[in-house]
C-alpha positions as CSV (number, residue, x, y, z in Angstrom):
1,X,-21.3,10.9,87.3
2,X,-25.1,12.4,87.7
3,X,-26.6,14.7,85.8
4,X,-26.9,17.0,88.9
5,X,-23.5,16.1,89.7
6,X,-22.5,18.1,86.4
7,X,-24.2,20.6,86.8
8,X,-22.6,21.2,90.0
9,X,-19.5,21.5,89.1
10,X,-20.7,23.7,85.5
11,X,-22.4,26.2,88.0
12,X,-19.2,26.7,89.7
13,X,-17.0,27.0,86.5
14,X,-19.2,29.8,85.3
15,X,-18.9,31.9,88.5
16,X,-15.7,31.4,88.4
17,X,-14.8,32.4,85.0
18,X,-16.7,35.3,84.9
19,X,-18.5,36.4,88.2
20,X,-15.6,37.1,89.9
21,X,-13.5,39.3,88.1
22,X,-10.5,40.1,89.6
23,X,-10.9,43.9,88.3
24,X,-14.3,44.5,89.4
25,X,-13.8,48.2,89.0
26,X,-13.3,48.0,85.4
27,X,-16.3,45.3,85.5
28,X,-18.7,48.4,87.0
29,X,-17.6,50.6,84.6
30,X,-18.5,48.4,81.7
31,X,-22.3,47.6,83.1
32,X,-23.9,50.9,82.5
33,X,-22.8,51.1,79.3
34,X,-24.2,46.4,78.5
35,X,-27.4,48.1,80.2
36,X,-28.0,50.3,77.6
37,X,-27.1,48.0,74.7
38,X,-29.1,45.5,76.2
39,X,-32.3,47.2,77.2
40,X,-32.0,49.0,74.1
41,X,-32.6,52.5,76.5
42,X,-30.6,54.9,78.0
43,X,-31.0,54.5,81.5
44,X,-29.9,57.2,84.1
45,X,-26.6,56.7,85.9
46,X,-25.5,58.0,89.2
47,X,-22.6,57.0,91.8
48,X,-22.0,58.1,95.1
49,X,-19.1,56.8,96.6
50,X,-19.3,53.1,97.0
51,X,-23.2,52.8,96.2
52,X,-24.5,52.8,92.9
53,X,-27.8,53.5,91.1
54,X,-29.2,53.8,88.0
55,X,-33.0,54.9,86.8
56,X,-35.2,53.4,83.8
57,X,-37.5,56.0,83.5
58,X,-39.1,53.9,81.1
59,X,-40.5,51.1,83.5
60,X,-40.8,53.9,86.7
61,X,-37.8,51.7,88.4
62,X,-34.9,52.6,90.3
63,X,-32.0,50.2,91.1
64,X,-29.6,51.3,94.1
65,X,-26.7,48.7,94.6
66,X,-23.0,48.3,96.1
67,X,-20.9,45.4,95.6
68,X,-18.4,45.2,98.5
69,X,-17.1,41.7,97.0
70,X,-18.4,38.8,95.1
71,X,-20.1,36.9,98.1
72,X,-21.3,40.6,99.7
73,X,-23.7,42.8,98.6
74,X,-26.9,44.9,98.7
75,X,-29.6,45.8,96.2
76,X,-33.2,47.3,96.3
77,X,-35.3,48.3,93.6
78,X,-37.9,51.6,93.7
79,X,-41.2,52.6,92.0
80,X,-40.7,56.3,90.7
81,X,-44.2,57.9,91.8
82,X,-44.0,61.0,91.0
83,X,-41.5,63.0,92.9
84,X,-41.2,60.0,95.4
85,X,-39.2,56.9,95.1
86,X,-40.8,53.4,97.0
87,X,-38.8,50.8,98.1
88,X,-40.4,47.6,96.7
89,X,-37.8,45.3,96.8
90,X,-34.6,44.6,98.6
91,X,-32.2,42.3,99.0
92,X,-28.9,41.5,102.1
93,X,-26.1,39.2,101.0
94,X,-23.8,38.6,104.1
95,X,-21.1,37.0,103.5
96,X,-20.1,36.2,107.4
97,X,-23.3,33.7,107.8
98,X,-23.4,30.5,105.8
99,X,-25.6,29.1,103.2
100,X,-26.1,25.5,102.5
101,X,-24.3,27.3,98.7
102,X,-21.7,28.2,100.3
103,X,-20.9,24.8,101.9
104,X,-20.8,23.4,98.3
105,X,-18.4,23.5,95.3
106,X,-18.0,20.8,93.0
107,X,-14.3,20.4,93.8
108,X,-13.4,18.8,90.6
109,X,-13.1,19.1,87.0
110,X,-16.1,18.3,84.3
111,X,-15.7,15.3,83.4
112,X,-13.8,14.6,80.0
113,X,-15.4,11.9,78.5
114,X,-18.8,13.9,78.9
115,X,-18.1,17.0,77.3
116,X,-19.0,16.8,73.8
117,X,-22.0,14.6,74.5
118,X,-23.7,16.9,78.2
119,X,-21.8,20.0,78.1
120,X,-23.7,22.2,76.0
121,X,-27.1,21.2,77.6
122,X,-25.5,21.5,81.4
123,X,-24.9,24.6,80.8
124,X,-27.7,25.6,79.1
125,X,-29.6,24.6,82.5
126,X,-26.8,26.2,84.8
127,X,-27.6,29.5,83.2
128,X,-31.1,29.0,83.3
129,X,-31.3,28.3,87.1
130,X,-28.4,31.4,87.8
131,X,-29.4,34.4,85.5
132,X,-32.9,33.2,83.0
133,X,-35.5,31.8,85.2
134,X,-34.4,31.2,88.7
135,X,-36.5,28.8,90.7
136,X,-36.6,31.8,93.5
137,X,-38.2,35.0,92.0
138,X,-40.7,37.6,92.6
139,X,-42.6,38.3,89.5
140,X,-42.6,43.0,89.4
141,X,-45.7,42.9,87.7
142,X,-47.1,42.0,91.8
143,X,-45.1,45.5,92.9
144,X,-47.1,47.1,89.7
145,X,-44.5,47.5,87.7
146,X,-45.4,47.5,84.0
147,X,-44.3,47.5,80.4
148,X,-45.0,48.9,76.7
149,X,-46.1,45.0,76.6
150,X,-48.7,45.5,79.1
151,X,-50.3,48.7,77.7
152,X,-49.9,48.3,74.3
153,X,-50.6,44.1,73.6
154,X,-49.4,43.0,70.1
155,X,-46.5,45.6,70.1
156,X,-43.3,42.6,70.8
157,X,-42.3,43.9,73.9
158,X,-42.6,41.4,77.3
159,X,-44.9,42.2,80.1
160,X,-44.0,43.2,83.6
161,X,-44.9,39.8,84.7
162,X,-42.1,38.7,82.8
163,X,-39.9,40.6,85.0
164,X,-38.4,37.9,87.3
165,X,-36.0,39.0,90.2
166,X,-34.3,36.5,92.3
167,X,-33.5,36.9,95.9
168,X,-31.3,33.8,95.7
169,X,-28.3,35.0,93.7
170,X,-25.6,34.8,96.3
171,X,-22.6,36.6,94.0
172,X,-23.4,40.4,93.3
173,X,-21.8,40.2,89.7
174,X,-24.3,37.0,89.0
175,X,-27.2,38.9,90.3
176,X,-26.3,42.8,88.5
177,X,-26.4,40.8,85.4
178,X,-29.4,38.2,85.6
179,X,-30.8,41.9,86.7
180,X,-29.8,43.3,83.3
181,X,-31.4,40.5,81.9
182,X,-34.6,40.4,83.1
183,X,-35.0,44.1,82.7
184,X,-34.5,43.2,79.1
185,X,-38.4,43.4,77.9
186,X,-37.4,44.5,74.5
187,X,-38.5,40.8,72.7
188,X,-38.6,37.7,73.6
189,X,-35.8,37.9,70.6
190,X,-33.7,39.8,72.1
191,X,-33.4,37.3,75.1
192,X,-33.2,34.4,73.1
193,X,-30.3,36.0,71.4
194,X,-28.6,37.3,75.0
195,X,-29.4,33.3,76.1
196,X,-27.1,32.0,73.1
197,X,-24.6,34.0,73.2
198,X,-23.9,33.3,76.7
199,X,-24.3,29.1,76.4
200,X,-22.0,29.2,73.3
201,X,-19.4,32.0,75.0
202,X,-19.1,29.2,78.4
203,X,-19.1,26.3,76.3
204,X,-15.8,27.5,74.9
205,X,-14.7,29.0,77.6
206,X,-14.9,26.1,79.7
207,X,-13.7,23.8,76.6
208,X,-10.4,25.6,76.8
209,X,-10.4,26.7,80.8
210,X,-10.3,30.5,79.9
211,X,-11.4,33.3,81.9
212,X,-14.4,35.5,80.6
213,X,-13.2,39.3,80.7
214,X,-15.9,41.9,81.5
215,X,-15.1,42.7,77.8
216,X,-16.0,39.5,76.4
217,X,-18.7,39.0,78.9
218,X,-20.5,41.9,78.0
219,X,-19.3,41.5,74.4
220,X,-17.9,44.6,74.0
């Protein structure tokens, strides 16, 4: 089996195991609360019926959003200027069209002989393609979106150019948390520690086939 071919089937097993939860109520009222302790803020929560939002007064952003399943979704983000709020950024996940994605899945298990030896490192690259550095982005720092990094260099915290928002995720759980991460402009610490965490919670997840809870996901 490839490389690649791994990989395939490790991109699917995380997904499955915990980006589509079979509570995703319960999921979206443990995110606020894995934003905060993530981005080490308190950011702004609001709900009106099926849509969600939530503001970062910090970085001048808005986030609207509303899940209607896994494979459906819709998301923008919005410059605070002033009393105004500009769309910069949007995204349409429709699950009734297809996507080469969507014509793929692995189909079988990962291979035994290969997990103590590629496991670790597939996953490692999984996550990096899904939530970490996605080969499809937009960098915020072009939408002039900006950090404590940017105005104050030296102080630890990332830059708005480190601010990388895929249009590519095609689960809404997978892209509400790769959101969370990259909103994460605390340290490059702080991500390296989120990064860790994550390979070494699906590397025993998928060693003993168990399904990530929000709980555990969000390590609550």
């Amino acid at each position: 089996m490839t490389g690649n071919e791994r990989r395939a089937i490790t991109w699917d097993r995380v997904e499955q195991l915990a980006f589509r939860p079979g509570n995703p109520e319960f999921w979206f009222q443990l995110y606020p609360q894995f934003l905060r302790k993530l981005l080490q803020l308190e950011p702004e929560w609001h709900r009106d019926g099926p849509n969600r939002n939530f503001h970062i007064t910090e970085l001048k952003l808005i986030c609207e959003y509303r899940v209607e399943n896994s494979d459906a979704y819709v998301a923008s983000l919005k410059k605070m200027d002033g009393s105004a709020a500009i769309t910069i950024w949007s995204v349409h996940v429709d699950s009734n069209y297809l996507s080469k994605s969507s014509l793929n899945k692995a189909g079988v298990d990962y291979p035994k002989m290969e997990i103590d030896t590629h496991l670790r490192s597939d996953i490692a690259s999984v996550l990096e393609g899904m939530l970490f550095h996605p080969r499809n982005h937009s960098h915020l720092s072009k939408f002039d979106i900006s950090t404590a990094g940017d105005m104050v260099p030296g102080c630890g915290m990332l830059k708005g150019e480190e601010i990388r928002v895929t249009g590519a995720a095609y689960n809404g759980f997978v892209f509400l948390y790769h959101l969370a991460y990259q909103l994460c402009v605390v340290s490059k610490k702080a991500r390296e520690n989120e990064k860790t965490r994550l390979i070494d919670l699906f590397e025993a997840s998928m060693k003993n086939n168990s399904t990530v809870t929000a709980k555990v996901l969000f390590n609550f």
